[in-house]
N, C-alpha and C positions, 0 to 999 in steps of 0.2 A: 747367116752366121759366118762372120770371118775365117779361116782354116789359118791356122799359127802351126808352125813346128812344134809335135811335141817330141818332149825330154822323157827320156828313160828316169822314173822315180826311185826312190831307193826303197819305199813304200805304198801301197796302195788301202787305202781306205775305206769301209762297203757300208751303204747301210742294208738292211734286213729285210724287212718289209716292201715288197714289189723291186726290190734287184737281187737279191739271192731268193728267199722264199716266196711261194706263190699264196699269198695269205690269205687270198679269198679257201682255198681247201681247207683250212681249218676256220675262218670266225666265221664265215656265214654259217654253219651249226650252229658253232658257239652262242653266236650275236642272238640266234633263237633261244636257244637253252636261258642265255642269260634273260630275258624276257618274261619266260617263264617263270623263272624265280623271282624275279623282281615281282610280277603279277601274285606269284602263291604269298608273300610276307606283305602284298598290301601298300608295294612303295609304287605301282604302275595300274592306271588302268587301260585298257582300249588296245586298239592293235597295235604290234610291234612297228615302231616307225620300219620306213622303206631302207633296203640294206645300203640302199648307194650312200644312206648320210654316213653312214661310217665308212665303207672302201672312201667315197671322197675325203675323208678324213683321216689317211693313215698317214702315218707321215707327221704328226702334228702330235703333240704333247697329250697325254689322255685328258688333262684338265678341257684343251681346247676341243678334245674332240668330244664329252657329255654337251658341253655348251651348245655344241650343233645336233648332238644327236635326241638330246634330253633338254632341249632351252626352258623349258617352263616349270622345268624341277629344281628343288634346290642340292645343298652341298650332300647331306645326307645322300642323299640318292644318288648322286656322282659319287661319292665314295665306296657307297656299296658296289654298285656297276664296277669300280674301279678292282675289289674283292673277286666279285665273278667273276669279269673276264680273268684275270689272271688263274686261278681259281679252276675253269672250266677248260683255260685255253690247257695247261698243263695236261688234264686229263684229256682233254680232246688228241694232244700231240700221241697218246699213249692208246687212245682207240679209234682213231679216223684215221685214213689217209694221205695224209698231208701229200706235198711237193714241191720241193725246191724247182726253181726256174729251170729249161732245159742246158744240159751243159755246163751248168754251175759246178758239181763237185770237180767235174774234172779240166777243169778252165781253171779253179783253183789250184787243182793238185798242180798246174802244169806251170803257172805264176811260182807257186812255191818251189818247184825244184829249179827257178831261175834264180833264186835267191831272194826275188823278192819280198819282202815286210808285210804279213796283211794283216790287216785291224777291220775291227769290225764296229761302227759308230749308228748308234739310235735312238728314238726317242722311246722306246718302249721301256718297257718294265724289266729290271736285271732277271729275274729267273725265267721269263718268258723267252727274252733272247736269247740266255745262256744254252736252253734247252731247244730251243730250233738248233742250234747250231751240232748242239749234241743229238738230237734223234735222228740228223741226215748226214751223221758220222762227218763233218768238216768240224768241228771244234777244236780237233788240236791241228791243225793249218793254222791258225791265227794266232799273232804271238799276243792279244788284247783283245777282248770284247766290252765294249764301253758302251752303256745305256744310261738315258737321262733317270732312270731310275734307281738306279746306282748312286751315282755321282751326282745326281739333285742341284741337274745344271738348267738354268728357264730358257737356253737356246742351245741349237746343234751348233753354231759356232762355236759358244763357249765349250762346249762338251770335245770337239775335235782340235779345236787349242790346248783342252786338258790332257788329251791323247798326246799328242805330236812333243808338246812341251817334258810330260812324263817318260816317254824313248826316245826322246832326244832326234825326233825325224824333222829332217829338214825338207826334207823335196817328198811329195805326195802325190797320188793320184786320188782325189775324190770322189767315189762312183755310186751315184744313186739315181732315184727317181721323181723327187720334188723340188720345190723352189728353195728349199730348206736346206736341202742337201748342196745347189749350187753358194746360195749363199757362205754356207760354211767352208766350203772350199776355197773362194775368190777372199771372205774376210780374212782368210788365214792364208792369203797366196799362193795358193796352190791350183794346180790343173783339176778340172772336172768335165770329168767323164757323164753324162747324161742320160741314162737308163730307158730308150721310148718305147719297150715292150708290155709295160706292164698296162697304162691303161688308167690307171689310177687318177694321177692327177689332169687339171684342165689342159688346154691348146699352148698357151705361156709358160707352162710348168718349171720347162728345163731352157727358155732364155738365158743365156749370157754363158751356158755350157761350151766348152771350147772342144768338144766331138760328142755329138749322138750316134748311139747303136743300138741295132733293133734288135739285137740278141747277144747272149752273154758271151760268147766265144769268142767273138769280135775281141774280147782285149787282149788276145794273144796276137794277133796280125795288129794291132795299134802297137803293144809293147815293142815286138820286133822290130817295127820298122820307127819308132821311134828314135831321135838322136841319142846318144852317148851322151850325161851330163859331163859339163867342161870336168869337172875334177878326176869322173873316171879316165878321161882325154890324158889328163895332166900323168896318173898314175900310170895310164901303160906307156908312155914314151921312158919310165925310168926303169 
């Protein structure tokens, strides 16, 4: 991977799912409970498929993730699933143990009192993310939480062009952990930060990232020693 100079952004961008939260602590219960029900009302039979089709699957719009995890079901069935998990994940946040990544909240708090912009971009479901962010007390650090559930957008490009366009950000930092999240970063010209702690996605995942980090603290020592954009250059000589 090439090393380019990065620029200090005027906003930084997260998605949720294996770069702030650790999401295997909540859905693999979940993913079981949800099983169970589907089996008690009659829409499943036989063993719960193996948990890696969905962790391989996060990251990815829920439409595409039943496809992989339920191929030989129909809409019905993906829709309900779609019910539960939200559904279960809610209560789960409120009686498991969840866990944000290590050094997350306070890698945030420490971003925010730079000044930095932070938003929060993904493919999940609005009350799902709204509420991770709110049970591990970082929700109001972020001045936007935007989920494709929400804004009922079919790509994370489009979804982080809807952000940037909506506050008016022009320089970004893109920080996640799939192919999904470089994309939307590089469509929308911006830097992307490349998340390889989590695990989740394949060997290719975070290709064409312009820095990988193996832990979330890391973008305290990337922001710092990143250049000055030309404009803040321009402002302090006057």
């Amino acid at each position: 991977m090439e090393t380019t100079r990065l620029t200090k952004p005027e906003a930084m961008i997260f998605d949720m799912d294996g770069t702030l939260f650790k999401t295997e602590t909540l859905l693999i219960p979940v993913y079981h409970r949800l099983f169970d029900q589907l089996r008690a009302e009659n829409l499943y039979e036989g063993e719960t498929p193996p948990e890696e089709r969905i962790l391989g699957g996060l990251g990815m719009l829920l439409d595409d993730i039943w496809k992989r995890v339920l191929p030989d079901h129909d809409e019905i069935v993906h829709r309900r699933a779609d019910e539960l998990l939200l559904e279960l994940e809610l209560i789960g946040l409120k009686e498991y143990v969840t866990e944000l990544y290590p050094q997350v909240a306070e890698t945030l708090k420490q971003l925010h009192q730079r000044g930095i912009r932070l938003f929060v971009a993904s493919n999940g479901l609005e009350h799902y993310v709204k509420e991770v962010a709110n049970a591990h007390g970082i929700f109001s650090l972020f001045e936007g939480i935007y989920s494709a559930g929400e804004h009922q957008t079919a790509t994370k490009v489009d979804l982080v062009r809807l952000l940037l366009d909506n506050h008016g950000v022009s320089s970004a930092w893109m920080i996640g952990d799939r192919s999904s999240d470089v994309e939307a970063g590089k469509e929308n010209g911006q830097t992307v930060i490349g998340c390889a702690y989590a695990g989740f996605g394949q060997g290719q995942e975070l290709n064409g990232a312009d820095r990988l980090i193996s832990s979330f603290s890391e973008l305290i020592a990337l922001y710092d020693q990143a250049e000055e954009a030309p404009e803040a250059k321009r402002s302090a000589q006057f």
